[in-house]
C-alpha positions as CSV (number, residue, x, y, z in Angstrom):
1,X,0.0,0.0,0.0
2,X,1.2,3.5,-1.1
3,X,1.6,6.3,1.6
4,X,-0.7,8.3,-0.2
5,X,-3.3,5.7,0.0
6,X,-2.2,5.0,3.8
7,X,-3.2,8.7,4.7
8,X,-6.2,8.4,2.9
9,X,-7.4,4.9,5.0
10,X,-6.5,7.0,8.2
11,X,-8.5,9.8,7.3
12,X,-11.4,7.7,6.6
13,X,-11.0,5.7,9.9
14,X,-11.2,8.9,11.7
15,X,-14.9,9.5,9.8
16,X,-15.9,6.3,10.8
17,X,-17.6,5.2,14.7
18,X,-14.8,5.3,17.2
19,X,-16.2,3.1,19.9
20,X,-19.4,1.5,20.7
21,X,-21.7,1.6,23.6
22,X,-22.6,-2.2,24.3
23,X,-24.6,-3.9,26.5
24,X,-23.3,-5.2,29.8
25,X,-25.2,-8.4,29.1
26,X,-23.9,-8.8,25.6
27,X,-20.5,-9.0,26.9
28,X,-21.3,-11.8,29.0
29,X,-22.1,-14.4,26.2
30,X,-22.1,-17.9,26.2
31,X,-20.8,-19.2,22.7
32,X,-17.8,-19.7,20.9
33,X,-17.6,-16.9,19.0
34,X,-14.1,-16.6,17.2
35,X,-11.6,-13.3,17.6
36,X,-12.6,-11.7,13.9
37,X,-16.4,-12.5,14.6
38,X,-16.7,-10.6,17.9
39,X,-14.6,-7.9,16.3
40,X,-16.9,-7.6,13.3
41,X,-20.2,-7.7,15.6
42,X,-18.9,-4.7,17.9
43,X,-18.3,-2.8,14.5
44,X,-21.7,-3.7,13.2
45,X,-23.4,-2.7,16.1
46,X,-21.3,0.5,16.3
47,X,-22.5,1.6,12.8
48,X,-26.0,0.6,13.6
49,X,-26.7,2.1,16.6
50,X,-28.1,5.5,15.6
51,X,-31.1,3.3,13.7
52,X,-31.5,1.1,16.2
53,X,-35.0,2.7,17.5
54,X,-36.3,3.4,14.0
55,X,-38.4,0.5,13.4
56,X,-38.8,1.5,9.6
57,X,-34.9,0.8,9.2
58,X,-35.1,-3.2,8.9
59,X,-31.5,-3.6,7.1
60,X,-28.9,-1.5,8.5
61,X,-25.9,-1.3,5.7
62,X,-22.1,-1.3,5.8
63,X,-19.9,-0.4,3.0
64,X,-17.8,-3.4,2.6
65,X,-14.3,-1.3,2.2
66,X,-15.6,0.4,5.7
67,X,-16.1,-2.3,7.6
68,X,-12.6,-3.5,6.3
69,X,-11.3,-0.9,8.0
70,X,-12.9,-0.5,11.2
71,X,-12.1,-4.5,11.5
72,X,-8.1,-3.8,9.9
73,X,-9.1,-6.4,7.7
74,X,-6.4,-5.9,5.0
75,X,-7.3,-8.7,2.4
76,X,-8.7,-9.0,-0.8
77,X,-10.7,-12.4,0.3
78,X,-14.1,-11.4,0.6
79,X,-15.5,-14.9,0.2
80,X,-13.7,-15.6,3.6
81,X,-15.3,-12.3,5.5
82,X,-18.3,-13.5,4.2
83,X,-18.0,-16.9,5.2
84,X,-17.2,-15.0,8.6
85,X,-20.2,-12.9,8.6
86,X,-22.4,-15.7,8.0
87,X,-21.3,-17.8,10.9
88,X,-22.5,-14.9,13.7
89,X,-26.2,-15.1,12.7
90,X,-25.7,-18.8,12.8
91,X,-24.4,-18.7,16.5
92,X,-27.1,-19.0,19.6
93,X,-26.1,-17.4,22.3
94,X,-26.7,-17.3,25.8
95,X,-26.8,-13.5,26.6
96,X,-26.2,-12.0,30.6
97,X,-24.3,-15.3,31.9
98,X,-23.3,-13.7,34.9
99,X,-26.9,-12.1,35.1
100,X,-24.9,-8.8,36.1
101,X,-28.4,-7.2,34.3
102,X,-31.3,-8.8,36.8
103,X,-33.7,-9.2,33.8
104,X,-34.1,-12.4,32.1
105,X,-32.1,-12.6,28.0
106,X,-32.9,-15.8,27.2
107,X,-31.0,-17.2,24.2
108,X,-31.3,-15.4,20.3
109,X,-28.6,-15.1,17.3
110,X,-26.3,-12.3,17.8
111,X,-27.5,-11.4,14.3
112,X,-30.9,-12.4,12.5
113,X,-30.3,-12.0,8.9
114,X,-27.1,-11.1,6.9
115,X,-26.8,-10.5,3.2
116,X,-24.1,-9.3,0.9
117,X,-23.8,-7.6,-2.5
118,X,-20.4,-7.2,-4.0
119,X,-18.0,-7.2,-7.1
120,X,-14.4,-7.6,-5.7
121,X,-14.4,-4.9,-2.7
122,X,-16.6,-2.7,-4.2
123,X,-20.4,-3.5,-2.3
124,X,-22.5,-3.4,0.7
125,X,-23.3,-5.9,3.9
126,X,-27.0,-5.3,5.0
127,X,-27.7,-6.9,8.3
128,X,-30.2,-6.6,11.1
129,X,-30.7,-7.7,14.6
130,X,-33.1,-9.9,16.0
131,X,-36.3,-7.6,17.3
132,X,-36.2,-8.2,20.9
133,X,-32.6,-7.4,20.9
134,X,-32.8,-4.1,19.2
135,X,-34.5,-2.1,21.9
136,X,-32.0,-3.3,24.7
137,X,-29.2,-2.3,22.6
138,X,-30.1,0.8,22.0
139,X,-31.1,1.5,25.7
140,X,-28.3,0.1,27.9
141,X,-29.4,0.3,31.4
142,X,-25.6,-0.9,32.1
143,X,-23.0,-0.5,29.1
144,X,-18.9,-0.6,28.4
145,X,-17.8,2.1,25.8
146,X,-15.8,0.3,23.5
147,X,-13.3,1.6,21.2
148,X,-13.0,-0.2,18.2
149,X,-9.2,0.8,17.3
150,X,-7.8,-0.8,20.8
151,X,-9.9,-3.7,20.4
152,X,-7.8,-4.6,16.6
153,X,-4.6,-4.7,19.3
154,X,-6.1,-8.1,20.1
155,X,-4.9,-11.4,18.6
156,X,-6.3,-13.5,21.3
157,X,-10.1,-14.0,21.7
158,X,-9.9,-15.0,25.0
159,X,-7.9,-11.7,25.4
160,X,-10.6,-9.9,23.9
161,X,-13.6,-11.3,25.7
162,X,-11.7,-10.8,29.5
163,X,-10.7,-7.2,28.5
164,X,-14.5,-6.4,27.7
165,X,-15.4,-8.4,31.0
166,X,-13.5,-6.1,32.7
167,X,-14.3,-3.1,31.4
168,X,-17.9,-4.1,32.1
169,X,-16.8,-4.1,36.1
170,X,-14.5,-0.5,36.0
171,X,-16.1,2.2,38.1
172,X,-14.5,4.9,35.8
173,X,-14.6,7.7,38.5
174,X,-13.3,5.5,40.9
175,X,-10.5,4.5,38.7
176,X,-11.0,0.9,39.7
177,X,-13.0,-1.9,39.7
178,X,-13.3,-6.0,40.5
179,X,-15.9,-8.4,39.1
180,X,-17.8,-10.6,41.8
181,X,-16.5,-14.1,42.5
182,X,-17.4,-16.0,38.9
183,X,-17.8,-19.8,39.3
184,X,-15.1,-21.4,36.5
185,X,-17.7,-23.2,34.9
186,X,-19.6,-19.0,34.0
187,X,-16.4,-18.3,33.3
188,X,-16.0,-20.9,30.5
189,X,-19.4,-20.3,29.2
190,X,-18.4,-16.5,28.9
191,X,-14.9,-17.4,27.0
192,X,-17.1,-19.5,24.7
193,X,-15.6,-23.1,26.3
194,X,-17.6,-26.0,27.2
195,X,-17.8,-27.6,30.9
196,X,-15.6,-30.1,29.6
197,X,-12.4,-28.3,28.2
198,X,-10.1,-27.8,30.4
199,X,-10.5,-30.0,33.1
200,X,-7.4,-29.3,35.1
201,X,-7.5,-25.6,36.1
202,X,-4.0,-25.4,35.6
203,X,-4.3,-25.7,31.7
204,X,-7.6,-23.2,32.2
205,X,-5.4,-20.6,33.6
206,X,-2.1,-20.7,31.2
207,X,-4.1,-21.1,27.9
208,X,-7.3,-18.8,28.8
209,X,-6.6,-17.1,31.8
210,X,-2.8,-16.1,32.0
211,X,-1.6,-14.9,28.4
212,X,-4.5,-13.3,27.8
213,X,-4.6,-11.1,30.9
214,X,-0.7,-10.5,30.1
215,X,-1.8,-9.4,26.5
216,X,-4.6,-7.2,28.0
217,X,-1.8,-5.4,30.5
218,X,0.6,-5.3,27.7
219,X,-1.5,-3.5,25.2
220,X,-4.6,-1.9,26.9
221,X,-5.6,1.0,28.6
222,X,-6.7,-1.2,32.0
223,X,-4.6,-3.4,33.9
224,X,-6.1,-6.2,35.5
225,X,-5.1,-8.7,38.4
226,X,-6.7,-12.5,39.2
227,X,-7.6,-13.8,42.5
228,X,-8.7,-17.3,43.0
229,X,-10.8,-19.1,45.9
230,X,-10.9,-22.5,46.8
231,X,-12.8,-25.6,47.7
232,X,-10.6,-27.2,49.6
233,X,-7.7,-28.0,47.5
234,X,-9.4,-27.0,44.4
235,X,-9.6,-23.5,42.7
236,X,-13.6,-22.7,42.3
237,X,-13.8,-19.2,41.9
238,X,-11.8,-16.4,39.8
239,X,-12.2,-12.6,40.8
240,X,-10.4,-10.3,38.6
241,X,-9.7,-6.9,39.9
242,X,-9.2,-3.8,37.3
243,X,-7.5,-0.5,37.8
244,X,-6.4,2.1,34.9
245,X,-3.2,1.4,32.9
246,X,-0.9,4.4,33.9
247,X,1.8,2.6,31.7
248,X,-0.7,2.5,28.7
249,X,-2.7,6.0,28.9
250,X,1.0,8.1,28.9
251,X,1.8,5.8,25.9
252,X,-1.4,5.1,24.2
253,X,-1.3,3.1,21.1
254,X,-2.3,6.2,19.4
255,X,0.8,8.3,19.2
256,X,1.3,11.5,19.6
257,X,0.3,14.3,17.0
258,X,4.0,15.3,16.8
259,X,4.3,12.6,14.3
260,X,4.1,12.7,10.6
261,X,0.9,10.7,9.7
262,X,2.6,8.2,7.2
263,X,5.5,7.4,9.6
264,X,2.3,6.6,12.1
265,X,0.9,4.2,9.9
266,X,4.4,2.8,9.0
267,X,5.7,2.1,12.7
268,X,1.6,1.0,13.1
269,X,2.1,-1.7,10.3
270,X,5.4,-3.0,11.9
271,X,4.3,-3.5,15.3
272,X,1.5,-5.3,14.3
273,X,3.7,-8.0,11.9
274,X,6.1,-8.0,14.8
275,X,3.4,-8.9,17.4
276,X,2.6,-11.5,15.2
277,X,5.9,-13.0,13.7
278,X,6.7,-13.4,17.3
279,X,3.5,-15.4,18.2
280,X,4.4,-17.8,15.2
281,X,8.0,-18.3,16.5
282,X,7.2,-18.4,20.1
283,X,4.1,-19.9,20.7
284,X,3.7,-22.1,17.6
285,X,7.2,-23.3,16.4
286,X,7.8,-22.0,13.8
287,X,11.2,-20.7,12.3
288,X,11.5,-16.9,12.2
289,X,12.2,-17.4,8.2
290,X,8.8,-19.0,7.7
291,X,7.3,-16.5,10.0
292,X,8.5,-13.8,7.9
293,X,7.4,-15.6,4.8
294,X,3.7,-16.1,6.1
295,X,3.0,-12.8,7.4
296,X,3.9,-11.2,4.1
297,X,2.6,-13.5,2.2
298,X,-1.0,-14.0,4.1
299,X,-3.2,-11.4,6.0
300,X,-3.2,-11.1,9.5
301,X,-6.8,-11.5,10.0
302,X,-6.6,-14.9,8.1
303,X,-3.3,-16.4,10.1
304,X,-4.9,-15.5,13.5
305,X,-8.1,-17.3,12.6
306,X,-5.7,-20.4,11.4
307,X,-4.1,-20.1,14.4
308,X,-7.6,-20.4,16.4
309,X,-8.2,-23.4,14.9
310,X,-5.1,-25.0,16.2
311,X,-5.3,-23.8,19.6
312,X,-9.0,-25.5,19.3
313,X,-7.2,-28.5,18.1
314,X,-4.7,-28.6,21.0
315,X,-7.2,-27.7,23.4
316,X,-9.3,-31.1,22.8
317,X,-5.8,-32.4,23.1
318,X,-4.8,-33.2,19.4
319,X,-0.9,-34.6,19.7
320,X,0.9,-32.5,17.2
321,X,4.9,-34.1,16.9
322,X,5.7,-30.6,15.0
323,X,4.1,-27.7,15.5
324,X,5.8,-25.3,13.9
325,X,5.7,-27.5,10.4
326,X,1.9,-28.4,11.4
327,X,1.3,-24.4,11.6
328,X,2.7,-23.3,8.6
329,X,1.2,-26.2,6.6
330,X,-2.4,-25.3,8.0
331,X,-1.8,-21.6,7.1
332,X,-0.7,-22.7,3.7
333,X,-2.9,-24.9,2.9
334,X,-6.2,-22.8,4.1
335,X,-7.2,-26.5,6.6
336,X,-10.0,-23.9,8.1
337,X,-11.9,-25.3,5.9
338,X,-11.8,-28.6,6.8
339,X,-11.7,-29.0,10.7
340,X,-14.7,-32.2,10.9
341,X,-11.3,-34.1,9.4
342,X,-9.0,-32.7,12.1
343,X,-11.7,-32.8,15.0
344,X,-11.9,-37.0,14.1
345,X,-8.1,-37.3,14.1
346,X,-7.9,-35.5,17.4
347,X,-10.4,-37.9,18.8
348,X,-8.0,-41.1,17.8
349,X,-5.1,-38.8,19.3
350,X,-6.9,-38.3,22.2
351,X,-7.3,-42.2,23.0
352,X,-4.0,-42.2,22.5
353,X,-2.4,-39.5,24.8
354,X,-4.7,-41.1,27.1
355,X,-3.0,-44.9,26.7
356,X,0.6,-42.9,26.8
357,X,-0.7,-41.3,29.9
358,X,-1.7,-44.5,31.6
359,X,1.8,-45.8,30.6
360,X,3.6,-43.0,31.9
361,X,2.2,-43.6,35.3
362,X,2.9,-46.7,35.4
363,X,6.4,-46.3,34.8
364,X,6.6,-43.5,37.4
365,X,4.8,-46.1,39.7
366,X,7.9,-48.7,38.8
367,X,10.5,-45.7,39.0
368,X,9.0,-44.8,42.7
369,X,9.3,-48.7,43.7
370,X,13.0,-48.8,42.6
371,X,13.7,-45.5,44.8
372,X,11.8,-47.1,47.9
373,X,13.9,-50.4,47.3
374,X,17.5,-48.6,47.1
375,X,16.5,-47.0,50.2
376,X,15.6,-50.1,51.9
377,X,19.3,-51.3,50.5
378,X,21.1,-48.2,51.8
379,X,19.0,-48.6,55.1
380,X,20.3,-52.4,55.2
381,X,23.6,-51.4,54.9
382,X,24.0,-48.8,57.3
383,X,22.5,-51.1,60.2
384,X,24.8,-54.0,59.1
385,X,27.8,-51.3,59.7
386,X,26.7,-50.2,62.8
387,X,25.9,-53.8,63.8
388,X,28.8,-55.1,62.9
389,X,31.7,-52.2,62.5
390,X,31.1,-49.7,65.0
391,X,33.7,-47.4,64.1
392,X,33.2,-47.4,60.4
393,X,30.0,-46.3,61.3
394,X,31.2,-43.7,63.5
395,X,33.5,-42.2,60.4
396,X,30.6,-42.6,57.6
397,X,28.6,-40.5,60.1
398,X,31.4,-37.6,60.9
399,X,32.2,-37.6,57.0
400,X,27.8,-36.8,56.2
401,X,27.8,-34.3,59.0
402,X,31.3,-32.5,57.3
403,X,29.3,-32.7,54.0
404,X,25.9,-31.2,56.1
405,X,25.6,-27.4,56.6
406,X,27.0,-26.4,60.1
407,X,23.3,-25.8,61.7
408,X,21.9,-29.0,60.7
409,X,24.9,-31.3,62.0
410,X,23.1,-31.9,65.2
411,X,19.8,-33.3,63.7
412,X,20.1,-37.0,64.1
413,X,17.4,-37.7,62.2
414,X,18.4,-35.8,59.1
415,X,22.3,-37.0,59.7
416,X,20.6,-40.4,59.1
417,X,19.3,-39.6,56.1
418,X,21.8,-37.9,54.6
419,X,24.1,-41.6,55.5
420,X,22.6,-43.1,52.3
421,X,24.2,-40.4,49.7
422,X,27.6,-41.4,51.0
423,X,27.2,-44.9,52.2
424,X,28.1,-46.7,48.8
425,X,30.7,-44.6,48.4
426,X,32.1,-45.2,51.8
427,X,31.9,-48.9,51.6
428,X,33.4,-49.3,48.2
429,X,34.3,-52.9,47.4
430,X,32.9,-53.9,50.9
431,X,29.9,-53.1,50.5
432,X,28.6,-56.8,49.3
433,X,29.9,-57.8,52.6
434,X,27.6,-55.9,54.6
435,X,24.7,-56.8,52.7
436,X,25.3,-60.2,53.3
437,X,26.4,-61.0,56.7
């Protein structure tokens, strides 16, 4: 893209809705909406929301090149927006999961009917809401004000969802804010995962929890800290508390007016292939040549909704030997299209991590055996020395304590214990003679 055509997308931006007024309760949705679809429905709703109370307007429109804009969506694959478009008035969603709104939602589409006309880029989207949902959009007893440019910093949906979670719970005169205690099985409902994903909460909290909250603090204008409560040993409830992002608001994303408007959208451009080289390289294997190679080659949009997929994959534990080859070979070979094949193989992986699982503990179960026998061994042959060579005993003993910090020396216990690291050693060739006597 020339620079002259770069200042003219950034003067048209700055036309264009800046941020959207949303529902509390349609932040708190249960469905598994990807990152680009929850993107695109903020900016739909943004450029509805004027019409919204005019029942004679039943298709609001979009120009198609707009909406590329507002979403950053820098491709010339229309068939795929579409494609994305479609899928949100397929979705059903469970709207106010946390029921931080005390009236009943229900569950409706996020959209009711979508249709497109287009040659190449050139065309309209005309799309409506569903008619009970149009009235509580419009009039938000409880609403986040969203800005559509910070939420394109996203490349993680789960980042995305949390961040508008969040924002949902900030008392913006009080400069702070916390969300109440959220069961985790709300909590996956709102990040769009079923009861069943992500048993352990370990794996909750370092694939949906932790990196996203670090990619919210790292890019944001809030930063946000997790608490957790238990059930006895187990982690139940999540409270994540919110406060403004001092770091963030000097700095914000948006710099300053000092700068020349091409070099904006130049240093812009770079952050955002860097952000995303590095993803492919760090969290996904692959080499930094390759991750050159697909971020020039492919648009950013389409790579992060490959790379969805695959953290989809992983998440229902798909075994994947190389992940770096496996990502560039999805990206390359557009496999969005065909996840019913990958969801089957990740079944017959699955019974098979499962039988390597059950293998590794029983070899861990043999390795702990082994351990409890040597110790027996070492046990034997410290009692035969004591029994039966008093004063070999006595030097094995003064040559542990030597090896012992000074404070623990007098610790009998520990000074027995410690006997065994230095009793074959000590014994050398002789040792078959203790074991035998």
């Amino acid at each position: 893209m020339h620079q002259a055509q770069k200042i003219e997308k950034m003067n048209k931006l700055q036309k264009k809705p800046k941020h959207v007024f949303k529902h509390s309760a349609t932040t708190q949705i249960a469905t598994s909406i990807t990152l680009l679809q929850r993107k695109a429905f903020n900016v739909l709703l943004a450029n509805a929301y004027n019409e919204l109370p005019d029942s004679k307007v039943k298709f609001h429109r979009i120009n198609l090149k707009d909406l590329c804009l507002l979403l950053e969506y820098n491709s010339n694959d229309v068939e795929y927006l579409k494609k994305v478009l479609v899928q949100i008035r397929k979705f059903d969603v469970e709207y106010n999961v946390l029921h931080k709104d005390h009236v009943e939602w229900g569950n409706m589409g996020l959209l009711s009917e979508v249709k497109m006309k287009f040659s190449g880029l050139i065309g309209e989207v005309h799309y409506s809401f569903p008619e009970t949902l149009r009235e509580k959009l419009y009039n938000p007893a409880m609403y986040i004000r969203l800005n559509l440019t910070l939420q394109n910093r996203f490349h993680s949906k789960y980042a995305l969802v949390l961040y508008e979670l969040c924002l949902d719970y900030l008392n913006i005169k009080k400069r702070f804010g916390e969300t109440p205690w959220i069961e985790l099985d709300k909590l996956k409902a709102v990040l769009g995962l079923s009861v069943d994903e992500y048993p352990e909460y370990k794996d909750l909290n370092r694939c949906c929890i932790k990196k996203p909250i670090e990619e919210i603090n790292n890019v944001s204008n809030i930063f946000v800290e997790v608490a957790n409560r238990r059930k006895g040993r187990k982690v139940n409830w999540l409270k994540f508390k919110i406060k403004f992002n001092k770091k963030n608001m000097e700095k914000e994303a948006f710099l300053p007016p000092k700068f020349h408007k091409e070099k904006q959208l130049s240093l812009l451009d770079n952050i955002s292939q860097n952000a995303l080289e590095k993803e492919l390289i760090n969290d996904f294997g692959v080499s930094k040549g390759a991750a050159k190679k697909l971020v020039k080659e492919y648009e950013e949009a389409y790579i992060q909704e490959c790379l969805e997929t695959i953290r989809d994959q992983i998440k229902i534990n798909m075994k994947i030997d190389n992940l770096g080859g496996f990502t560039r070979s999805f990206i390359e070979n557009n496999y969005t299209t065909k996840p019913p094949e990958i969801i089957e193989r990740a079944k017959i992986l699955k019974k098979e991590k499962a039988r390597q699982k059950e293998e590794e503990r029983r070899q861990e179960e043999e390795e702990r055996i082994k351990q409890l026998e040597e110790i027996d061994r070492q046990d034997v042959l410290i009692e035969s020395l004591n029994k039966n060579d008093p004063d070999g005993y006595s030097d094995l003993k003064r040559i542990t304590q030597e090896k012992m910090p000074q404070n623990l020396r007098s610790r009998e216990g520990l000074v027995k214990v410690h006997m065994r690291f230095y009793v074959d050693e000590f014994l050398g060739t002789d040792k078959g003679h203790y074991v035998n006597f």
